[in-house]
C-alpha positions in Angstrom: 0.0 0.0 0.0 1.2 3.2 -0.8 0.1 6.3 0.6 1.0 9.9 -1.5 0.5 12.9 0.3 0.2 16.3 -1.8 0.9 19.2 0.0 0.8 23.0 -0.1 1.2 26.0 2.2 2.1 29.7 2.0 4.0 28.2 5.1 6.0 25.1 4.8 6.7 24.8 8.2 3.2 25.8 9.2 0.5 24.1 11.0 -0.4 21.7 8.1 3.2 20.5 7.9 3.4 19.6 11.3 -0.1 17.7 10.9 2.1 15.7 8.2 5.1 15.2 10.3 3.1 14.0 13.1 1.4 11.6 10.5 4.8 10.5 8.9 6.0 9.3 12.0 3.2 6.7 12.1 2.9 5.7 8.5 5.3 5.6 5.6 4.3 8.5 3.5 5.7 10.0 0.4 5.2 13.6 0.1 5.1 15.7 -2.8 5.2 19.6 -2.0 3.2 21.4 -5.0 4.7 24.9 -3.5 8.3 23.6 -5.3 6.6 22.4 -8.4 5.8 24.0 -11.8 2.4 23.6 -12.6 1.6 25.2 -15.5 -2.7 26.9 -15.9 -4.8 24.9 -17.2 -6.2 26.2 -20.9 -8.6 25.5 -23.0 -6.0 24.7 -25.6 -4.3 22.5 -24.0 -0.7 23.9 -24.6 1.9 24.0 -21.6 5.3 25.0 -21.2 7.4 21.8 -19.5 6.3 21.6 -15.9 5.9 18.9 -13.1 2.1 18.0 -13.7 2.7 14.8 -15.4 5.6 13.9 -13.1 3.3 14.2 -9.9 0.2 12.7 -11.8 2.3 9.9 -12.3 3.1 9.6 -8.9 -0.3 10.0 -8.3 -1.7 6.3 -10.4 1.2 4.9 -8.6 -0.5 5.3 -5.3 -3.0 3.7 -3.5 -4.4 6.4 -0.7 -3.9 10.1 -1.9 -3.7 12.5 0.8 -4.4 16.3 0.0 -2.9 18.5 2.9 -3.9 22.2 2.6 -4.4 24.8 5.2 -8.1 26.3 4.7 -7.6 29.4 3.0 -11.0 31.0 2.7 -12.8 28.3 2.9 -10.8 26.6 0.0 -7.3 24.9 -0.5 -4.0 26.7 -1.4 -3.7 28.6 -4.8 -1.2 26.4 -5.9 -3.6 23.1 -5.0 -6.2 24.8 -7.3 -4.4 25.3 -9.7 -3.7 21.3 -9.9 -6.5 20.4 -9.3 -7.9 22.7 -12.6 -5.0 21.3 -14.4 -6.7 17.9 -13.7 -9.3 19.0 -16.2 -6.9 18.4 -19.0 -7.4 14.4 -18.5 -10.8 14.7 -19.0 -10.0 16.9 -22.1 -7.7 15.1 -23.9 -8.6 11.5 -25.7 -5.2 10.1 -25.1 -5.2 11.3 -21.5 -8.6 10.0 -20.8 -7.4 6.3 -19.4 -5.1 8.4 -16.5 -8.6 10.3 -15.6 -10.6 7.0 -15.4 -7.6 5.0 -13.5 -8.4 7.5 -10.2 -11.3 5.4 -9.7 -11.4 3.3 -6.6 -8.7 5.5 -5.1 -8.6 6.6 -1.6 -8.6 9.7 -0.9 -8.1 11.9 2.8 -8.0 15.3 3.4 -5.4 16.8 5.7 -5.9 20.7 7.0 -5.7 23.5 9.4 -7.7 26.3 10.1 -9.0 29.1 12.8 -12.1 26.6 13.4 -12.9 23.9 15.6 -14.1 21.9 12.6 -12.9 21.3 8.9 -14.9 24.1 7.0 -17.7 22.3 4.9 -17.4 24.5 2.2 -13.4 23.1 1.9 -14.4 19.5 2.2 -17.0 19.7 -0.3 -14.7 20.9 -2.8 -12.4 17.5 -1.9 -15.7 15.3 -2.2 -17.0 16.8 -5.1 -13.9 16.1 -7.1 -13.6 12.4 -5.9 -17.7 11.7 -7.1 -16.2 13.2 -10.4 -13.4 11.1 -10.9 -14.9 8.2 -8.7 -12.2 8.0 -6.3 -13.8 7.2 -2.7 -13.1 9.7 -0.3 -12.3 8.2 2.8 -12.1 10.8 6.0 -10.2 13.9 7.2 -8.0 15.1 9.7 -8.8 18.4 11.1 -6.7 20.4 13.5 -7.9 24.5 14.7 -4.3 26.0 14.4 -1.7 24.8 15.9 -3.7 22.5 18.4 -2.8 19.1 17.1 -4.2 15.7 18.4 -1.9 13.3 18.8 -4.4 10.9 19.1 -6.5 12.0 16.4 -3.1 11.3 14.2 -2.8 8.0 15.5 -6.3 6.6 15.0 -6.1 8.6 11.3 -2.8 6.2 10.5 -4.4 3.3 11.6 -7.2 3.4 9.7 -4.6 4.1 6.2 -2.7 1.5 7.8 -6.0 -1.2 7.9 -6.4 -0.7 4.2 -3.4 -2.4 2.9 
């Protein structure tokens, strides 16, 4: 079983990354930070400079759990997360690209995220659930921590429950 976690922060040593390290330190995890990779807009035209979206999309059907770790930014993911996930849309574009789309199904999928709340914001996980009806990967759970108050707990019972898949 392998677990991929993509990851972005305006703060690499922020909250969220210390959610991951906590998380690592239970589970193998391979971790792919989107805030040092070049992923080009998505366009209409589908014509993109070399970047790294085919290198992590890769990594991506490789994996069996997918773990997206943003901080909530108002009340969505990081700018450089969208801006993946938008690039996604060229799989659904592109005939030859079309068989990478449809191998997301059956994927696992977790959130991972911090924020000012006691709770994950509903509006953030609904964008994460919407996209895994779309591509019919099955969102699994999430891990929520307000700030800097981590569970150490919480991270344990989240691993287990990765680990228990595989």
């Amino acid at each position: 079983m392998k677990s991929l976690v993509i990851f972005s922060s305006a703060n690499p040593k922020g909250n969220t990354a210390k959610l991951i390290e906590h998380l690592a330190t239970n589970i193998n995890l391979e971790i792919i930070n989107l805030d040092q990779c070049k992923i080009s807009p998505y366009r209409y035209d589908n014509q993109y400079e070399a970047d790294d979206f085919y290198r992590i999309f890769e990594k991506i059907l490789e994996s069996d759990n997918l773990i997206f770790a943003s901080p909530t930014y108002w009340y969505s993911v990081t700018a450089p997360m969208k801006a993946f996930f938008d690039r996604m849309t060229e799989l659904t574009d592109k005939a030859e690209l079309k068989p990478k789309a449809r191998a997301l199904a059956y994927k696992r999928a977790f959130i991972l995220t911090t924020s000012g709340r006691n709770q994950i914001c509903p509006i953030f996980e609904t964008f994460f659930v919407e996209i895994c009806k779309y591509f019919k990967m099955e969102y699994r759970s999430s891990l929520h921590a307000k700030q800097d108050e981590i569970n150490l707990q919480e991270i344990s019972q989240f691993a287990s429950s990765l680990k228990s898949l595989g």
